[in-house]
PLY file of the C-alpha trace (Angstrom):
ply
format ascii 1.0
element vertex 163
property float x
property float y
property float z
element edge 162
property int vertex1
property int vertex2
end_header
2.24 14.77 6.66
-0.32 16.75 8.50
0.02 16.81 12.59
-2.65 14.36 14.27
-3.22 12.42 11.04
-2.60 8.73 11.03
-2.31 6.37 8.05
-2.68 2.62 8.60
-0.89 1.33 5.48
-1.46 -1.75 3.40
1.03 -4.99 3.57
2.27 -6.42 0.98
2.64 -10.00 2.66
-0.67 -10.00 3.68
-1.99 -9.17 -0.12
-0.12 -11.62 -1.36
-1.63 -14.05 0.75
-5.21 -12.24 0.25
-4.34 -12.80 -3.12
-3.32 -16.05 -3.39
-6.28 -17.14 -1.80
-8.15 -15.56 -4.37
-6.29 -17.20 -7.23
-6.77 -20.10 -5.76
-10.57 -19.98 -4.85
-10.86 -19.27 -8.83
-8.78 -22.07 -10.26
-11.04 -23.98 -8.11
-13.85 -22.30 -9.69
-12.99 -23.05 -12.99
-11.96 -26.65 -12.53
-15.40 -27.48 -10.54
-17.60 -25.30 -13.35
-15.34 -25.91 -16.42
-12.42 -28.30 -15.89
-8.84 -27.11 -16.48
-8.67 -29.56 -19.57
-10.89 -27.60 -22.09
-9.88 -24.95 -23.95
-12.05 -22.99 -22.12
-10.64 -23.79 -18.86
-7.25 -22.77 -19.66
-9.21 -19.33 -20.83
-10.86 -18.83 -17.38
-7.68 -19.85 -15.32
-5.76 -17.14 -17.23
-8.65 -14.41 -16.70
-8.26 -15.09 -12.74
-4.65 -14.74 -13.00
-5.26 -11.52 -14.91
-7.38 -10.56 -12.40
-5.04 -10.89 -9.50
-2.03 -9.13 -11.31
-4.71 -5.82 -12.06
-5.63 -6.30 -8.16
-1.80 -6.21 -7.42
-1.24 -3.27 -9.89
-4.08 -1.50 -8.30
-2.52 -1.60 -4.80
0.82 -0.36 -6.07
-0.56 2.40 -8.12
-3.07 3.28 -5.53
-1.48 2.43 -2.37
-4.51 0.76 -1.19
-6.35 -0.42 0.64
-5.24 2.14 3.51
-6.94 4.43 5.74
-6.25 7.65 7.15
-7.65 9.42 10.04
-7.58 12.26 11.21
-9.57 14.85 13.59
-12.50 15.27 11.38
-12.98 11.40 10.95
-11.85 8.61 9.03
-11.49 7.71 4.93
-10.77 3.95 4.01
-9.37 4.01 0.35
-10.55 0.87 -1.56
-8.77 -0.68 -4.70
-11.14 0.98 -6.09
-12.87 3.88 -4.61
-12.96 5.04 -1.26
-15.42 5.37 1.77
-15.75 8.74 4.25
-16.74 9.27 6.99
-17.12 12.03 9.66
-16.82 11.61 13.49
-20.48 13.17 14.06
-21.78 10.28 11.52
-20.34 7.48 13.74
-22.66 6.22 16.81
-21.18 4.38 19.17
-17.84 2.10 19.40
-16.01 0.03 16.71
-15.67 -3.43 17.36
-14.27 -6.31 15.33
-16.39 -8.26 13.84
-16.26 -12.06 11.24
-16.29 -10.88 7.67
-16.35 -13.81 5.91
-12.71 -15.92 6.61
-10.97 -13.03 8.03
-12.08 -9.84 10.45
-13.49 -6.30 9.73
-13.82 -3.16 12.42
-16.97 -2.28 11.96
-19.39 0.42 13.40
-22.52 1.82 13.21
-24.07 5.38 12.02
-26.10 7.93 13.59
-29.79 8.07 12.57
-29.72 11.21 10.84
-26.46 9.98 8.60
-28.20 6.66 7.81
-31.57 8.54 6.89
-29.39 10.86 4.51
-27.62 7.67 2.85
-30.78 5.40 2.89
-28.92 3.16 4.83
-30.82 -0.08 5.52
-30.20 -2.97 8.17
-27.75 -5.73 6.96
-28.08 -9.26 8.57
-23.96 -9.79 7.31
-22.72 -7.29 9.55
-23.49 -8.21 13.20
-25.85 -5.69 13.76
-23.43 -2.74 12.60
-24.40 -0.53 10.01
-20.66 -0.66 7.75
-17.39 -2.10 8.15
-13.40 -2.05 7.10
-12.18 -5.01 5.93
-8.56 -5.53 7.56
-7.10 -8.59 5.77
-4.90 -6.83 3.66
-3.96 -3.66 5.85
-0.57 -3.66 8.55
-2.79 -3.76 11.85
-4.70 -6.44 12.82
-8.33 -5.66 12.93
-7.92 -5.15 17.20
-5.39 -2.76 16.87
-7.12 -0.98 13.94
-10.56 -0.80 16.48
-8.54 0.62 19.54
-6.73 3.40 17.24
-10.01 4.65 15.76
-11.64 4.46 18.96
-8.95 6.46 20.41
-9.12 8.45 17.62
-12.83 9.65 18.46
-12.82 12.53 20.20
-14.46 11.72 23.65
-17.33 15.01 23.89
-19.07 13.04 21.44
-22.20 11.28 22.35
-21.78 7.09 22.09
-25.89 6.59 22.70
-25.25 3.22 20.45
-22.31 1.06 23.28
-22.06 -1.97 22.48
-20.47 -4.09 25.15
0 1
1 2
2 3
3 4
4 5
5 6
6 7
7 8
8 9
9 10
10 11
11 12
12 13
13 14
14 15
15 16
16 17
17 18
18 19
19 20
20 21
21 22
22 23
23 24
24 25
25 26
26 27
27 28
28 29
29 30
30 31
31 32
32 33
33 34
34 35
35 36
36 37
37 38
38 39
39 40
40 41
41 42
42 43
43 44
44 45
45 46
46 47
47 48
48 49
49 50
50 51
51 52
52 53
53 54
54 55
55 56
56 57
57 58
58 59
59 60
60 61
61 62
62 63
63 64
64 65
65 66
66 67
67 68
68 69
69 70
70 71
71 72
72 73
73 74
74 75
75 76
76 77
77 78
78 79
79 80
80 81
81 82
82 83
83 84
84 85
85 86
86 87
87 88
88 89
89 90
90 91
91 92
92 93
93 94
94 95
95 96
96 97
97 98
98 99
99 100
100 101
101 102
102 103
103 104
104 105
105 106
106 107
107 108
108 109
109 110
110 111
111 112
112 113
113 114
114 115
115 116
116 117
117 118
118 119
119 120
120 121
121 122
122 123
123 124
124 125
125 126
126 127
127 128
128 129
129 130
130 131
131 132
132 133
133 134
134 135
135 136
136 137
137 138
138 139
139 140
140 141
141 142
142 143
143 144
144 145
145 146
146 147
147 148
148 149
149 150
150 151
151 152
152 153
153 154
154 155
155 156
156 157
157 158
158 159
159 160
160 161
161 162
């Protein structure tokens, strides 16, 4: 490990619940759509059970979601895939925001980043440009928004505060 990196890990106990609520939220699916009854019902509930043991093989095999940051900036690895960024590309604070049931840190970009990406404005973000879900990660989303804001490094401009 590399001096002034940090790692926020994933948690298994909160996966399992993440997970679980996913399972269940599909079996609920597939009785409301299909009915567990049918032949085809029995089909569907044993694709979302699939589904949740390739999620749970993901994370092992992966070791995500995590994120690591260090002094150039942040990466958040996904189950699948991953999402960069540098400090220069990040305007303003992070904050924790609603996504969906649980809570995100989310933050916004610089101009010039979001011209590069063609970043447009999202009504499901609060007014913030991206976010990290936390609902499967050890901090809680507070924790994870005062460690990457401490992160930061301070000579860098925050024309987008958000208080």
């Amino acid at each position: 490990m590399q001096p002034n990196i940090a790692t926020v890990r994933p948690s298994l106990p909160r996966l399992l619940v993440l997970l679980g609520k996913i399972v269940a939220g599909g079996m609920v699916a597939v009785w409301a759509v299909i009915g567990l009854r049918s032949m085809y019902g029995f089909v569907a509930a044993g694709v979302v059970v699939g589904l949740a043991v390739v999620l749970l093989v993901l994370f092992f095999v992966r070791q995500a979601p995590r994120i690591v940051i260090s002094p150039e900036g942040f990466v958040f690895y996904k189950l699948i895939g991953s999402l960069s960024r540098r400090w220069e590309e990040v305007d303003g604070p992070f904050a924790v925001i609603k996504l969906g049931l649980s809570k995100g840190v989310a933050y916004n970009l610089t101009a010039e980043c979001k011209a590069r990406l063609g970043k447009k404005p999202t009504s499901h973000l609060s007014g913030y440009d991206e976010a990290v879900p936390v609902g499967a990660l050890q901090l809680s989303a507070e924790r994870l928004a005062e460690l990457l804001n401490a992160s930061r490094p301070q000579h860098l401009p925050a024309a987008g505060d958000r208080t």
